[in-house]
N, C-alpha and C positions, 0 to 999 in steps of 0.2 A: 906425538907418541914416539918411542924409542924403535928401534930395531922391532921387525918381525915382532910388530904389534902390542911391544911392550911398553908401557908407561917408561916416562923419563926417569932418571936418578932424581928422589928428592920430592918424589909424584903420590900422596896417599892415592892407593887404589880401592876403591870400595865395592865390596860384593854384591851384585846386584838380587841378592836373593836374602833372603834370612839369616840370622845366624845364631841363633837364640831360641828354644820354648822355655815359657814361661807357665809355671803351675803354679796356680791358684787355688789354695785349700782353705777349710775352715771345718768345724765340728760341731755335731750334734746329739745331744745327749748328755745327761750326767750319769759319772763314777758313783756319785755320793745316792742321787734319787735311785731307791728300789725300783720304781716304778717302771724304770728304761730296762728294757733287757739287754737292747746292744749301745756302745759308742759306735759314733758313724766318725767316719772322715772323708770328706767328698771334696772335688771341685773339676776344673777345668784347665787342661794346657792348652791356649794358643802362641801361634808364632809372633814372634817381639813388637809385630807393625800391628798388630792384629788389637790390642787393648783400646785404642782411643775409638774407633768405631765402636766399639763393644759398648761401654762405655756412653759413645753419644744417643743409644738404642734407649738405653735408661733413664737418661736424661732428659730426653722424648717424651716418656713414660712421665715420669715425675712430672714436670708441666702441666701434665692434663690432669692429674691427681691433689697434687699440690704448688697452683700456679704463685701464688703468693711467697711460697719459699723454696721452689724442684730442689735447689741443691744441699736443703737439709734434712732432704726427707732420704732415711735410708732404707732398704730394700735386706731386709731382714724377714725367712719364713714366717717363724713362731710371729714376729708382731703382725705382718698380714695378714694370718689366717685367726688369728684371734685379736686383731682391731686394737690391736696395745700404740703405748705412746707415739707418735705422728700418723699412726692409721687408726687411730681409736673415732675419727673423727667421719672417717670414711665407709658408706656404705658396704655391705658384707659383699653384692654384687661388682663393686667395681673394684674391692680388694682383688679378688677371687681372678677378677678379668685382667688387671695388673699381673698378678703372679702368673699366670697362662700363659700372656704377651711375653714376658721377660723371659720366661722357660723355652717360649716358641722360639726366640731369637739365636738361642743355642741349639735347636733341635732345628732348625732349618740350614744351620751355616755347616757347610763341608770343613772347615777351617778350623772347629772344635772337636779337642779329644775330653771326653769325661775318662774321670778316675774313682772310683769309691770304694770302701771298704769298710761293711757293716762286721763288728768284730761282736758276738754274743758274750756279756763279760764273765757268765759263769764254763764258759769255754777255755779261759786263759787263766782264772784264778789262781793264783794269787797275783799273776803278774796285772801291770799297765793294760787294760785294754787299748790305750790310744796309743802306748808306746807300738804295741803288735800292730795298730792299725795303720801306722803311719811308718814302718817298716814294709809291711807290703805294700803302701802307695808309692813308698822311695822304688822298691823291685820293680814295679812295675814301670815305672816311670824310666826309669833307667834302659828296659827290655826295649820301648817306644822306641826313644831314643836310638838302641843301637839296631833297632830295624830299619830305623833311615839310612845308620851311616852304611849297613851293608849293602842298601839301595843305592848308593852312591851320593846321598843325601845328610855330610855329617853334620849333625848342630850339638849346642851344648845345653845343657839344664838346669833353670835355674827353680826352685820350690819358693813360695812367697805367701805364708801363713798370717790370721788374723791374731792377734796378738790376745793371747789368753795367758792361764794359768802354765799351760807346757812349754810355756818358751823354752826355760831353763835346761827341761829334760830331755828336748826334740833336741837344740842347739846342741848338746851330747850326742845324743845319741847318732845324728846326723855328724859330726866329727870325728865319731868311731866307727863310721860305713868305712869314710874314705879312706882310713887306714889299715883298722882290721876285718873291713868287711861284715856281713849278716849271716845269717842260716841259709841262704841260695847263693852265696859268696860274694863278690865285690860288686862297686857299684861303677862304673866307666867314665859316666857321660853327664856329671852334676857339675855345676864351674865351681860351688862355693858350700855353705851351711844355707840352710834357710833365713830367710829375712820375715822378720814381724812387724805389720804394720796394722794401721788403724782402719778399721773396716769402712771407717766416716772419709776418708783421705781416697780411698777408692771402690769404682763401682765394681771391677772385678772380682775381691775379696765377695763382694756382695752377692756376686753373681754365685759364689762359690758359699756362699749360708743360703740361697735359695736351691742350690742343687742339693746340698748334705738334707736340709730338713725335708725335703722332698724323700730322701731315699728311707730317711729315720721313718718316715712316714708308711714305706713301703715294705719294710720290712719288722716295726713293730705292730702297723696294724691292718697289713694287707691293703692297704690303698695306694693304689699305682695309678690315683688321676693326674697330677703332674709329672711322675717318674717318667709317666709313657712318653712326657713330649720331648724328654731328653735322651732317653732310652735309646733309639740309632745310632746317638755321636759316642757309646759307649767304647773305649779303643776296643777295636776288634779285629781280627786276619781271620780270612778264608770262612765268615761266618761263625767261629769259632773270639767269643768274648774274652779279653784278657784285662777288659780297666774297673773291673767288677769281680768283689772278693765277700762272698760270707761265710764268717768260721762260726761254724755252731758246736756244740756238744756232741759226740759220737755217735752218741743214740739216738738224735733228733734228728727227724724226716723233715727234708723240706722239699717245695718246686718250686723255690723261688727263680729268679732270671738266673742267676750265677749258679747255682746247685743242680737246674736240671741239665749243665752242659759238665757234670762229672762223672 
């Protein structure tokens, strides 16, 4: 070591703490189906070291489900709960105990922040419902963020999306935060644009289509039996929710989680 405990000239010095969250999104609901009343955009930020455990919980999981192939079975809501392609093959009880365990795994870890944001689309007509949704997951995420670095705690942000139909328009719109900002004004603490990848390439994306259809769940049909068990790791200060957003229409009552703290 150099002088007064500093590393030599020529020495990478590496931080021994994190220096990175990572969000992890995905969406649920269609634009096009009447039937949906909101787009949801949900997932999870953990810290950078944090994925491969996450990750190995699932893969746990998958073994006992499907031993013959764990790592091509993916962990997707909608096919669990309705027994579609590689769970169609799987009893209703063990789907059901699947999707509980993998929810539990986030609702037990101090180390997860949920983010969601159920947008109602006749609320924002004519605009993007998932554009408005995924503008307040960026605010919010951004807010997380610089409540660490005021704790003495800076890191930076990165958002990492499963690759759908909004690449295109996220990739914008997320280009136009960092320069001209949104309607709550700039965003701080993002390192880059979002990255799109394949939900099949990782368990996290996954983990973040089992938190979104969970919420779609909760908020289009009053079923909060998997919401609940993620529900704690919601970002939250002083009791007061901030990683949980529903925009409804003016005139519509709700009490739902996020509406009865306005």
């Amino acid at each position: 070591m150099g002088r007064r405990g500093q590393p030599p000239p020529g020495c990478l010095f590496l931080r021994a703490f994190p220096i990175m969250y990572l969000l992890y999104l995905d969406d649920s609901g269609s634009i096009q189906n009447p039937d949906d009343r909101h787009i949801v955009l949900a997932g999870l930020a953990v810290f950078e070291r944090q994925p491969h455990w996450f990750s190995e919980k699932l893969d746990a999981i998958a073994r006992r489900v499907w031993p013959e192939s764990p790592a091509t079975l993916e962990f997707r809501g909608a096919d669990i709960l309705n027994g579609k392609k590689h769970w169609r093959g799987v009893e209703k009880d063990l789907r059901q105990s699947a999707y509980r365990e993998a929810l539990g795994i986030l609702g037990a870890s101090r180390h997860v922040h949920v983010f969601a944001a159920a947008i109602h689309k006749g609320a924002v007509s004519p605009d993007d419902p998932m554009e408005f949704a995924f503008e307040q997951i960026c605010n919010r995420f951004d807010r997380f963020l610089g409540r660490l670095h005021a704790n003495g705690d800076t890191q930076r942000g990165l958002i990492i999306l499963d690759e759908s139909s909004y690449e295109t328009s996220l990739q914008a719109l997320a280009r136009d935060f960092r320069t001209t900002g949104h309607r709550w004004g700039q965003l701080y603490n993002l390192s880059d644009v979002p990255l799109f990848v394949d939900s099949k390439a990782t368990r996290m994306i996954q983990y973040a289509d089992l938190v979104a259809h969970a919420v779609r769940r909760y908020f289009e049909r009053g079923d909060s039996t998997y919401f609940d068990l993620f529900s704690p790791r919601l970002d939250a200060v002083g009791g007061v929710v901030h990683g949980l957003v529903h925009y409804t229409p003016q005139t519509a009552a709700c009490n739902c989680h996020s509406c009865r703290q306005r």
